[in-house]
C-alpha positions as CSV (number, residue, x, y, z in Angstrom):
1,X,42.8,-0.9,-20.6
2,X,42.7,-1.7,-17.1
3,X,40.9,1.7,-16.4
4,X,38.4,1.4,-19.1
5,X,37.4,-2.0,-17.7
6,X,37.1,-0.6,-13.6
7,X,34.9,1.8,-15.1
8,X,32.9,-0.5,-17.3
9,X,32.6,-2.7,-13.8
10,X,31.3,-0.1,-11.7
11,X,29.1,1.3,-14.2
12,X,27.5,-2.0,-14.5
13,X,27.4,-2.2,-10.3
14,X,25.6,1.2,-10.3
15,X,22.4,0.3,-13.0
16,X,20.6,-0.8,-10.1
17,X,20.9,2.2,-8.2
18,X,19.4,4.4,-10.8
19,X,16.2,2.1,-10.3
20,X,16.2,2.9,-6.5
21,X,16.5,6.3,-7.2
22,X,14.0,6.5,-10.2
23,X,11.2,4.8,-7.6
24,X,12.1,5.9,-4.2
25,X,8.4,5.0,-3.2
26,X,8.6,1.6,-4.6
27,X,9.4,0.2,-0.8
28,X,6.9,2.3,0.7
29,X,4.4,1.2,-1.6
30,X,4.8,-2.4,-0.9
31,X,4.8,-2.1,2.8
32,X,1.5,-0.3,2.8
33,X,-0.1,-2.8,-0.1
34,X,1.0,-5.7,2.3
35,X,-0.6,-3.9,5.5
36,X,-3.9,-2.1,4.4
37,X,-4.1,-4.0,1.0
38,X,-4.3,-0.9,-0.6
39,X,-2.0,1.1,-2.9
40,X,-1.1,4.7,-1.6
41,X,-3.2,5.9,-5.1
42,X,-6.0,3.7,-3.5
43,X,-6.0,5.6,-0.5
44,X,-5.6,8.8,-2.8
45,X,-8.7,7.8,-4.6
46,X,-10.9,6.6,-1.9
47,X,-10.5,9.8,-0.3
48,X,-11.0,11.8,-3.5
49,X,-14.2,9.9,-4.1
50,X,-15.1,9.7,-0.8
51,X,-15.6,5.4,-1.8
52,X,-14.0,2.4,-1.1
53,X,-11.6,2.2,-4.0
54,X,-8.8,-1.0,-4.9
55,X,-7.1,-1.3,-8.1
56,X,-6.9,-4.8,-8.2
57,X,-10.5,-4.9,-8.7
58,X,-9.9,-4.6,-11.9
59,X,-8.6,-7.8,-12.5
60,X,-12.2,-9.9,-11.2
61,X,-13.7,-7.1,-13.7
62,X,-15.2,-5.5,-10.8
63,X,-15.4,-1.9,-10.6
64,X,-12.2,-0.2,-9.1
65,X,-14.4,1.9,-7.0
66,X,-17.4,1.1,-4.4
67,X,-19.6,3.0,-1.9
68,X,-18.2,2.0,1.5
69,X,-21.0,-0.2,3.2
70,X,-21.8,1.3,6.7
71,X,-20.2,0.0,9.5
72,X,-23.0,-2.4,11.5
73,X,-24.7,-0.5,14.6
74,X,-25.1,-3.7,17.4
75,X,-24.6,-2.2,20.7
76,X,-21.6,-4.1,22.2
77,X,-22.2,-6.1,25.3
78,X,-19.9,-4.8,28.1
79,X,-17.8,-7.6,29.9
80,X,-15.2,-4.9,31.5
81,X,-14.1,-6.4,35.2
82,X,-14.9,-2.3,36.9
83,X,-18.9,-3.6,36.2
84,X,-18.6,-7.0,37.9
85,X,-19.7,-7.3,41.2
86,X,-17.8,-7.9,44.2
């Protein structure tokens, strides 16, 4: 009896562990969601389609995928010290 219920105990202990093993990318996911706001299939697809593509578009019913708007061409003004004058 006492073995049957050890074994009941840790096979209860261990369900979590199949989880962790079942999604080892879970974790990895999360951490870069939280940093690039993107899912690694976002950065899969954006690449792919060569757009800017988020998944959670979908839920402001925007499209998922969008062309990436160029990046804006002012000249920067240079305030380095090694152009000041002495």
């Amino acid at each position: 009896m006492l073995r049957a219920l050890i074994i009941l105990a840790v096979s209860i202990g261990l369900t979590g562990c199949a989880f962790v093993a079942q999604y080892p990318l879970t974790s990895l996911s999360t951490g870069v969601w939280g940093t690039t706001g993107k899912t690694p299939t976002d950065h899969a697809l954006s690449n792919v389609t060569n757009s800017d593509c988020v998944s959670t578009r979908l839920v402001g019913e925007n499209e998922v995928c969008q062309p990436i708007k160029p990046k804006d061409a002012t000249p920067v003004e240079d305030r380095s010290l090694r152009n000041s004058k002495k």
